[in-house]
C-alpha positions in Angstrom: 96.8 59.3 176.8 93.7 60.6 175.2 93.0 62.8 178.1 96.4 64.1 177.9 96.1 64.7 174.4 92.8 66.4 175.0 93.8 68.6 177.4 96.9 69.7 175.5 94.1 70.7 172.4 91.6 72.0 174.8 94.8 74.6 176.3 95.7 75.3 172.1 92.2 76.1 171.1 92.1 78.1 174.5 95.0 80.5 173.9 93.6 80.8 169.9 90.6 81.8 170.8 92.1 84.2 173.3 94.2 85.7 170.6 91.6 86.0 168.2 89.8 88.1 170.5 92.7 90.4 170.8 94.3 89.0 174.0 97.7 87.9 172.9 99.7 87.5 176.6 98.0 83.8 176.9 100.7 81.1 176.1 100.5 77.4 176.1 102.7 76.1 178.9 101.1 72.5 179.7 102.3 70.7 177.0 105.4 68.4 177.7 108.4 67.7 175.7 107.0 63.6 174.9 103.7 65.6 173.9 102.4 65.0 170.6 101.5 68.5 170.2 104.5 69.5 171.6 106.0 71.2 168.1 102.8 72.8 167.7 102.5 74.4 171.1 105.5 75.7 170.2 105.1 77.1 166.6 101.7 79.0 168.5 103.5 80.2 171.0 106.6 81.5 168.9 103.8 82.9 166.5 101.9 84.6 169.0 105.6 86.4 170.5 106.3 87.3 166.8 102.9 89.1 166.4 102.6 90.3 170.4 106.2 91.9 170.0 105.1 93.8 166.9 101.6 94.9 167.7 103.3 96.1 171.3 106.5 97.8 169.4 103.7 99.5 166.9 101.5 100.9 170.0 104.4 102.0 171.9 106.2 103.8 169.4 103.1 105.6 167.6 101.8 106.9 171.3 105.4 108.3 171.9 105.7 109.7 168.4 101.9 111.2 169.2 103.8 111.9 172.3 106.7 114.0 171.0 108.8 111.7 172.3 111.4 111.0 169.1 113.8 108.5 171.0 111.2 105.5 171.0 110.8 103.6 167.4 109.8 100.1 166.5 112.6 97.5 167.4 112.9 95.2 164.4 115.6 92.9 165.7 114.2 89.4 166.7 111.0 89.6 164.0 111.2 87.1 161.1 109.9 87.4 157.5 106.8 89.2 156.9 106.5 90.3 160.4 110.4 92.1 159.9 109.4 93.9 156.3 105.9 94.9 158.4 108.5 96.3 161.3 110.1 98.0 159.1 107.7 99.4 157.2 106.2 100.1 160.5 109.0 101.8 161.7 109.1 104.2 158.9 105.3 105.3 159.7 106.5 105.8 162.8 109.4 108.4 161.6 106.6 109.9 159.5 104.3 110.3 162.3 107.0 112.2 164.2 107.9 114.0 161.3 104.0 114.9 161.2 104.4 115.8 164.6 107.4 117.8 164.4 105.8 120.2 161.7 102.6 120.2 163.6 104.5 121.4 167.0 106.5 123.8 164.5 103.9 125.3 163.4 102.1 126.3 166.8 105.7 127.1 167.8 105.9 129.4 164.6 102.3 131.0 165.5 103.1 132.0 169.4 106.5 133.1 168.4 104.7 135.1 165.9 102.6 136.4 168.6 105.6 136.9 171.2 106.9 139.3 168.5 104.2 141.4 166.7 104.2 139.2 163.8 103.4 141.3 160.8 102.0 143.8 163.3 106.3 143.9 163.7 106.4 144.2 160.1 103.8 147.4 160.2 105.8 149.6 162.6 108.2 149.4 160.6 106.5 150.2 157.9 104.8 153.2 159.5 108.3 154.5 160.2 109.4 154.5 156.7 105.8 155.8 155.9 106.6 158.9 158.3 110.4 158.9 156.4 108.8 159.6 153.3 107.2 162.4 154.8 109.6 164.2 155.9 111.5 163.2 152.4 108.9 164.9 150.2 108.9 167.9 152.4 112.6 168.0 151.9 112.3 167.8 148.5 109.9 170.5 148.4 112.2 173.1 150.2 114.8 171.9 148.0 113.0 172.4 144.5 112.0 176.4 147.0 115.4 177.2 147.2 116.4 176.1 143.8 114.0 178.3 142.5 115.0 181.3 144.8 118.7 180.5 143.8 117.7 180.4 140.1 115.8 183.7 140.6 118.4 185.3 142.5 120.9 183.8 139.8 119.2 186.1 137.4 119.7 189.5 139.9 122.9 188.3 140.0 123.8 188.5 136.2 122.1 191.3 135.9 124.3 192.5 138.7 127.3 191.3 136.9 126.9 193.3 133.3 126.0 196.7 135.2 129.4 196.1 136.9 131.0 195.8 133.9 129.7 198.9 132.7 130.2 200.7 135.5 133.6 199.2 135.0 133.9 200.8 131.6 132.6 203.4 132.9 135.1 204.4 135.6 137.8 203.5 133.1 136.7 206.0 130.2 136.4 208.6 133.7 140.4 207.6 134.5 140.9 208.1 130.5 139.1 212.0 130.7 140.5 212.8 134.0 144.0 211.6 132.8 143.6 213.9 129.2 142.6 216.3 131.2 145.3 216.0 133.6 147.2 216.6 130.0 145.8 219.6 128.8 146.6 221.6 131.6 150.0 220.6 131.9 150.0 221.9 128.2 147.9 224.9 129.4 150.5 225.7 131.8 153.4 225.2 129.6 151.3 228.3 127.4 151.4 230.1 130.7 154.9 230.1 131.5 155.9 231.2 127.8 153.1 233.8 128.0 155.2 234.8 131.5 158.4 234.8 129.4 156.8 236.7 126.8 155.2 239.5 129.1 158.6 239.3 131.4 160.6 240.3 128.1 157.6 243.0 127.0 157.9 244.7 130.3 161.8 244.7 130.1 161.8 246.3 126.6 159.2 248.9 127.5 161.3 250.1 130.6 164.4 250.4 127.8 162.1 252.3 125.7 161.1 254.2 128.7 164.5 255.1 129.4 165.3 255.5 125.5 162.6 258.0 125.4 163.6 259.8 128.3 167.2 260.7 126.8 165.2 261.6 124.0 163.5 264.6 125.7 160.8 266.5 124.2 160.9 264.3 121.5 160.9 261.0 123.0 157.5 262.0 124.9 154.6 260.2 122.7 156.8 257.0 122.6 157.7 257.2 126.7 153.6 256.9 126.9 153.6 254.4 124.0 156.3 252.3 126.5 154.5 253.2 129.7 151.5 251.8 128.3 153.5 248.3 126.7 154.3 248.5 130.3 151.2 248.1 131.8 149.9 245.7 129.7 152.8 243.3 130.3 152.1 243.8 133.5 148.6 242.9 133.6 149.4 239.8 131.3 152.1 239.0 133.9 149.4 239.7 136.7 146.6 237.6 134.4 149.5 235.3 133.5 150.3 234.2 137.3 146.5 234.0 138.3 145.4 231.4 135.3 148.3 229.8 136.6 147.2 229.6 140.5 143.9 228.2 139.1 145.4 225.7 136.6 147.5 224.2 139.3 144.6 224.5 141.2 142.8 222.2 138.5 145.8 220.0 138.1 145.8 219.3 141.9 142.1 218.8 141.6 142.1 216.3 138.3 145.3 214.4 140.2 142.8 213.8 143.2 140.3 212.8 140.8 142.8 210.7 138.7 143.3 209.0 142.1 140.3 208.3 143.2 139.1 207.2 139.9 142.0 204.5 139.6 140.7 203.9 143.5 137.2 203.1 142.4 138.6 201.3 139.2 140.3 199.0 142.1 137.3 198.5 144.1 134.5 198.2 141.0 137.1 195.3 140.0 137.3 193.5 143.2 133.6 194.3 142.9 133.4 192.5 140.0 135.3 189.7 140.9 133.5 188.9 144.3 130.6 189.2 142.1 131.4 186.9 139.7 133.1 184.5 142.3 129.3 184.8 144.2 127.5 183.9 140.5 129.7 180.9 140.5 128.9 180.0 144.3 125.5 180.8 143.8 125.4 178.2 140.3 126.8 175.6 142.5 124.2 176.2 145.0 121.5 176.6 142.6 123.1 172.6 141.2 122.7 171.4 144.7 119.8 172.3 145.5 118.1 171.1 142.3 120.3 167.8 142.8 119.0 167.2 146.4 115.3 167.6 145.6 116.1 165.4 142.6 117.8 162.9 145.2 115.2 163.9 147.3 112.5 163.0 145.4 114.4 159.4 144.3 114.5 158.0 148.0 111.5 158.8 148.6 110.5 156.9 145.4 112.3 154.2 146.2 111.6 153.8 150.2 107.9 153.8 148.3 108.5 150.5 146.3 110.9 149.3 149.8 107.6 150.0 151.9 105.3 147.8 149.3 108.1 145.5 148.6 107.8 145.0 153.0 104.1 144.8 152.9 104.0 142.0 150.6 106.7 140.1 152.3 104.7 140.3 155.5 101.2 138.9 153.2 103.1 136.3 151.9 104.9 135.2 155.6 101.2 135.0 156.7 100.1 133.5 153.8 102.2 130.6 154.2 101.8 130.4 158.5 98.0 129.7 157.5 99.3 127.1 154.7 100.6 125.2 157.4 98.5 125.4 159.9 95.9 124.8 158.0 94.1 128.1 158.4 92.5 129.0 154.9 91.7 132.2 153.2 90.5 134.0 156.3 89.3 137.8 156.4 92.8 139.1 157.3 94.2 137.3 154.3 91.1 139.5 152.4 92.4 142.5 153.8 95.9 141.8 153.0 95.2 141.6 149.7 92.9 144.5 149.4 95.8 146.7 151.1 98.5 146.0 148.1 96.0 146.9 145.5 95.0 150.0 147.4 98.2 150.9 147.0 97.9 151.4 143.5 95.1 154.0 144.5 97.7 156.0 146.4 97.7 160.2 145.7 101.4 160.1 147.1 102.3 157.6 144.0 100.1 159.4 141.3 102.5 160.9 139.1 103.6 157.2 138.3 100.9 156.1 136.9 101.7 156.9 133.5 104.7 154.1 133.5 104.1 151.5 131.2 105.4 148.9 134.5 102.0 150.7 136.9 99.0 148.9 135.1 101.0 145.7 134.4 102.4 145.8 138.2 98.9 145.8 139.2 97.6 143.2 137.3 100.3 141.1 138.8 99.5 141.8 142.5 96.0 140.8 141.5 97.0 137.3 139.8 99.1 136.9 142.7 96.0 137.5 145.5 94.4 134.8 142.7 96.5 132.3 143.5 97.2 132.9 147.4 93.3 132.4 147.3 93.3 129.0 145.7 96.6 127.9 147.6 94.4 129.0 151.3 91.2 127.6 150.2 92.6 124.1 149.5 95.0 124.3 152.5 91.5 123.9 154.4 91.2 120.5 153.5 94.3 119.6 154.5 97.2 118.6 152.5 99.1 114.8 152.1 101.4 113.3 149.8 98.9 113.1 147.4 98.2 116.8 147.0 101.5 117.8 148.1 103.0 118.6 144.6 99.6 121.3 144.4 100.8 123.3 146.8 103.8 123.4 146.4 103.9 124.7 142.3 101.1 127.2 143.9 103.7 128.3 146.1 106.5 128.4 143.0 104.2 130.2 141.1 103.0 132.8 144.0 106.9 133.3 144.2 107.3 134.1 140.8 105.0 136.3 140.1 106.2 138.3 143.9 109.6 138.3 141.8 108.1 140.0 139.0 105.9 142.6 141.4 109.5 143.3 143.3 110.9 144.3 139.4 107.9 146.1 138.3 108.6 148.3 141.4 111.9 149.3 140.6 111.1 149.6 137.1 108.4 152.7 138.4 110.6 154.1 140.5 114.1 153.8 138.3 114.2 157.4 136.9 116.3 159.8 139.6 114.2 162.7 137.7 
């Protein structure tokens, strides 16, 4: 009995000492039922399954969490008591562990996709094409303001143009108005004529009667027959004088209704004149509006595709900026040169005549508290971040957001004037 009994403890101390040592498969398995140390062999044995099962659940799951492999957790059916709440505790280290793994294969996922695609370098072709944009948008701005000012010169020809047609306009008119007083007087001229005609016509009749009274007369009607003859003549000559002025006057009239003509002919044309000029003016005003209005709009894009260009830059910093937060990069010297690249732009020639807005200097002073913080956010990244620090980063990253938000407005408010 004594021997069995001290066999029984010799096997128990055996498979203790074994599990203290770390080797927890041993089981007691030589102790009978009508064995005194029957109860206990079992309470070891049941003791060593609880903590074999859970140390074996915990290894298994963290090397398949460490593995990637998400399907495998800690089992906690079957544990008891403490050894449960420890499973289950456990089990959520586990999840966190996969979790951790998850964002840490997300990350290097994040970086080689970032590679695959250009990553900012993406981001900077872009930008160079707007760059080249703005270009060819400030040298159509400049042609536009070139043939404002031609239009706005030539505007002035054109006026100029304008009143000397209206002159001319008078001009022709008070012509018309001679030629048709003209045309007037000679009809009145030649109304003279005719009674002149009818005057000389009636003379030359009653000198032939006093030709012929004189003739009867004889001897004594000679000095008055030479008296007639000569009344004669002369209304002959005024009949002969008469007829001539009156070839020449219709002549004249002939001429002065040709010129009446042509001067109602010219009046036609110097007001179509006139009007093509002053529909031209108009054309020429809207043209002249246009153009000024295109190098205006002009000049506004390429403002704006400015601030768009920045607005691109500093979304590109900020998506590299956060990559390195994850990863766990720090403020490296392409971070630096980020940085350096949005204050140069401050420094730009193309963006000079801004600089007197009230938003330039404060918009600057924000991108520099903004490469502040980025700085302190990267540095401590480099130590790693927990649930401890966690909060840290992210109100650095609240606050790096906020004050991109107020850089984003400052741009617009630089660039808000069309003019």
């Amino acid at each position: 009995m004594f021997n069995k009994k001290s066999n029984a403890i010799n096997e128990i101390l055996n498979v203790i000492k074994s599990a203290s040592n770390g080797m927890l498969e041993p089981r007691i398995v030589n102790v009978g039922e009508k064995d005194e140390m029957y109860e206990v062999a079992l309470g070891i044995n049941d003791l060593l399954d609880q903590v074999e099962a859970l140390q074996r659940e915990i290894s298994t799951s963290v090397q398949a969490a460490q593995n990637s492999k998400t399907y495998r957790n800690i089992f906690v059916e079957g544990f008891r008591g403490l050894f449960k709440r420890n499973a289950i505790s456990m089990s959520k280290g586990v999840t966190g562990i996969k979790d951790g793994q998850k964002s840490k294969v997300r990350g290097l996922l994040s970086s080689e996709l970032d590679k695959l695609g250009n990553g900012i370098n993406g981001i900077n072709y872009v930008r160079d094409d707007l760059n080249e944009s703005i270009k060819n948008l400030s040298q159509t701005a400049t042609d536009a303001k070139q043939t404002a000012q031609i239009a706005k010169e030539n505007m002035s020809n054109i006026v100029e143009l304008s009143q000397n047609m209206g002159e001319l306009d008078g001009l022709v008119q008070s012509c018309s108005n001679a030629t048709g007083m003209l045309s007037t007087r000679a009809s009145e001229i030649s109304s003279v004529l005719n009674l002149i005609k009818d005057i000389a016509d009636q003379t030359n009749l009653l000198a032939l009667n006093a030709a012929i009274e004189a003739a009867r007369a004889g001897e004594h009607g000679r000095g008055f027959a030479v008296v007639a003859d000569e009344v004669r003549k002369l209304a002959e000559n005024t009949q002969k004088a008469a007829s001539d002025i009156e070839v020449n006057i219709k002549t004249l009239q002939q001429e002065v209704n040709d010129i009446d003509e042509n001067s109602k002919k010219i009046d036609e044309i110097s007001k179509l004149t006139t009007q093509n000029v002053e529909n031209f003016k108009k054309v020429l005003s809207e043209f002249n509006a246009n153009a000024q209005n295109t190098a205006q709009t002009s000049k506004y894009v390429e403002n704006k595709t400015f601030a768009i260009i920045e607005k691109i830059s500093q979304i590109a910093y900020k998506t590299k900026v956060y990559s390195d937060l994850i990863n766990e990069q720090g403020y490296s010297e392409e971070i630096r040169d980020l940085a350096q690249s949005l204050l140069d732009w401050y420094e730009n020639e193309s963006i000079s005549e801004h600089k007197q807005n009230k938003n330039f200097d404060k918009s600057k002073e924000l991108t520099s508290s903004l490469n502040n913080e980025i700085k302190l956010l990267l540095e401590k990244s480099a130590s790693g971040y927990n649930e401890q620090n966690l909060n840290y980063f992210v109100d650095k990253s609240k606050k790096i957001e906020d004050l991109s938000e107020q850089i984003f407005t400052s741009y617009n408010e630089i660039f808000k004037d069309k003019n």
